[in-house]
C-alpha positions as CSV (number, residue, x, y, z in Angstrom):
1,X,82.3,112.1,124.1
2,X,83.4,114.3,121.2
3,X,84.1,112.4,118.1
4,X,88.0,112.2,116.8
5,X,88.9,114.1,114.2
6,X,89.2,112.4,110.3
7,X,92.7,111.3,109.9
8,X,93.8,110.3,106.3
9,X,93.0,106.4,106.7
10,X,89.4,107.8,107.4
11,X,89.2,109.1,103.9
12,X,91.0,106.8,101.3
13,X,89.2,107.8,98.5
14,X,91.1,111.1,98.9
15,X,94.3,110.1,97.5
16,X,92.2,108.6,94.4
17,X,90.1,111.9,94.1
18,X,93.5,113.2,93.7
19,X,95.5,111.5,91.4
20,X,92.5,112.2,89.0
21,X,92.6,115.5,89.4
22,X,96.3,115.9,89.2
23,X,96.1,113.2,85.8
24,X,93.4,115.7,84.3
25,X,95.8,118.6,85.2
26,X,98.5,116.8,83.6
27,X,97.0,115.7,80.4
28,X,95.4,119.4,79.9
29,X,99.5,120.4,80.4
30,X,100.7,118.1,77.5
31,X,97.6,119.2,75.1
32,X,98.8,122.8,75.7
33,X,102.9,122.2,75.5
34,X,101.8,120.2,72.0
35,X,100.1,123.3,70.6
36,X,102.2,126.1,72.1
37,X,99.5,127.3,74.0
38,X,101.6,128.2,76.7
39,X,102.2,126.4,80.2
40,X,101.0,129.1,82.5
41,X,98.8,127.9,85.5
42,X,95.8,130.0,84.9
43,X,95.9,128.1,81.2
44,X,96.4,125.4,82.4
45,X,93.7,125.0,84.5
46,X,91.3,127.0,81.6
47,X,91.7,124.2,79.5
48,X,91.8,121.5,82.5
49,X,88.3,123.2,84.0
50,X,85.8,121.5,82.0
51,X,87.0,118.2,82.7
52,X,88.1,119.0,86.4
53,X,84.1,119.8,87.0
54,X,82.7,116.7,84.9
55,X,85.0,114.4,87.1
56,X,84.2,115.8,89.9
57,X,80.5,115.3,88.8
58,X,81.6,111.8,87.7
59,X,82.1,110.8,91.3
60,X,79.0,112.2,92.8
61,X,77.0,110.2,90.3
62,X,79.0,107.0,90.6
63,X,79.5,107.5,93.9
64,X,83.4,106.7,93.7
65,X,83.8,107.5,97.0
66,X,82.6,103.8,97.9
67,X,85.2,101.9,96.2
68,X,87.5,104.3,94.6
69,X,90.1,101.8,93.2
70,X,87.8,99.8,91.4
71,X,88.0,99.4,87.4
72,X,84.6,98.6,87.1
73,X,82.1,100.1,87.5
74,X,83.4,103.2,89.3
75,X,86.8,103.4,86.9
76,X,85.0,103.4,83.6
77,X,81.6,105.1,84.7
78,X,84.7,108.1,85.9
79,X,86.1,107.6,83.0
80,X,83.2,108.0,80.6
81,X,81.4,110.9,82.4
82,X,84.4,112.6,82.4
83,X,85.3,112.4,78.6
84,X,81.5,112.8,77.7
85,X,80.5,115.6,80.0
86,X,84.0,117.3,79.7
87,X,83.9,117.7,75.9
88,X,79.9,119.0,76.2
89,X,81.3,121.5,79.2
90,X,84.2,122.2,76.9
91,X,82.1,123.1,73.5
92,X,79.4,125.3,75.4
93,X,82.2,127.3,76.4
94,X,84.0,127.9,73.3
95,X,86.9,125.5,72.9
96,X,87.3,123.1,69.8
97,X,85.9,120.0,69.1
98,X,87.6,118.3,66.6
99,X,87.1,114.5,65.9
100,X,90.5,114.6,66.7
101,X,90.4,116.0,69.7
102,X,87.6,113.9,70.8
103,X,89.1,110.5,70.2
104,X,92.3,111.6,72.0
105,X,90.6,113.3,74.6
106,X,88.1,109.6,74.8
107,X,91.5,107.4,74.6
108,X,93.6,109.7,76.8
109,X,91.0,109.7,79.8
110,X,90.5,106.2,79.5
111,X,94.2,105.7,79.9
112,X,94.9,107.5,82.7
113,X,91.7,107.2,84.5
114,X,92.0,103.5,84.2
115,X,95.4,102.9,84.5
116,X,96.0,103.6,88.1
117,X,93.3,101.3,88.9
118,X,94.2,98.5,87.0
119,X,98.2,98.8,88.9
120,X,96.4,98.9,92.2
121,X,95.0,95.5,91.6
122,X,98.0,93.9,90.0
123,X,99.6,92.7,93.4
124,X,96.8,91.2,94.2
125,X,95.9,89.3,91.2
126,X,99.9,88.2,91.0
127,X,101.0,86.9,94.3
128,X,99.5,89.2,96.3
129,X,98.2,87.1,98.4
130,X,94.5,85.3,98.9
131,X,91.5,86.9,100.8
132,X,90.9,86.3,104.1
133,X,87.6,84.1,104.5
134,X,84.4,85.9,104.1
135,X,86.4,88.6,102.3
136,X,85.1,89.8,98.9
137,X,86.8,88.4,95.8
138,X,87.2,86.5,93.0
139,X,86.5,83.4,95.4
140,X,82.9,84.8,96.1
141,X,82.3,84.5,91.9
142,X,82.5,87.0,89.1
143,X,85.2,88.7,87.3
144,X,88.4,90.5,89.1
145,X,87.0,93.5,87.9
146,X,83.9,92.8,89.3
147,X,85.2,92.0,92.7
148,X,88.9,92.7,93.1
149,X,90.9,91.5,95.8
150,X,90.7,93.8,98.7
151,X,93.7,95.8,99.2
152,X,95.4,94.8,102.5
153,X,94.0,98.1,105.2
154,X,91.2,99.3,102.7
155,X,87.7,98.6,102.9
């Protein structure tokens, strides 16, 4: 019997993939508007490409793909490739590196990397609801941001 093909609910991590994509694209966007750089796509997505590839890179190694919506570890490990590796990618090929730039770049990321994930788990933490038994959570021990409430049709 052939196998069905993926439908979207098959690959959830997809939409989070995404948004941190799109957020990188975004925050590359606003660095260039600031500076009159120009807002054409091809810029854009110069000055977007070295963090584009580290967070891509960040999800292989975390393996975000397993629990995408999670602050920690998969959020911050993201997070923290991305700004590391994207700055290295960025000064091997040419583009600045002030402090500056750095600690934006560091406290930018971490805002919008992070972010997302942290609204994904506030219906859960506030009213949200209780996990079912056996479910992962809180009630199992640990932190929220160790083990969030499951989202209601995610695994």
């Amino acid at each position: 019997m052939p196998k069905p093909p993926p439908t979207r609910s098959t690959f959830p991590w997809l939409g989070w993939f995404a948004v941190d994509l799109v957020l990188i694209l975004g925050f590359a966007a606003s660095g260039r508007n600031t500076h009159e750089s120009g807002l054409s796509p091809a810029g854009i997505l110069a000055t977007a490409a070295p963090f584009l590839i580290a967070c891509t890179t960040a999800w292989l190694v975390v393996r975000a793909w397993r629990t995408p919506s999670r602050v920690w570890p998969t959020g911050v490990g993201i997070w923290i490739i991305t700004a590391a590796l994207g700055l290295l990618l960025r000064f091997a090929t040419g583009g600045g590196m002030a402090v500056s730039f750095q600690l934006v770049t560091l406290a930018a990321l971490g805002v919008l990397l992070l972010l997302p994930r942290l609204a994904a788990m506030l219906p859960h933490r506030f009213g949200g609801g209780a996990p079912g038994p056996g479910a992962p959570g809180r009630a199992q021990g640990g932190t929220v941001l160790e083990n969030p409430i499951p989202v209601k049709g995610h695994r």
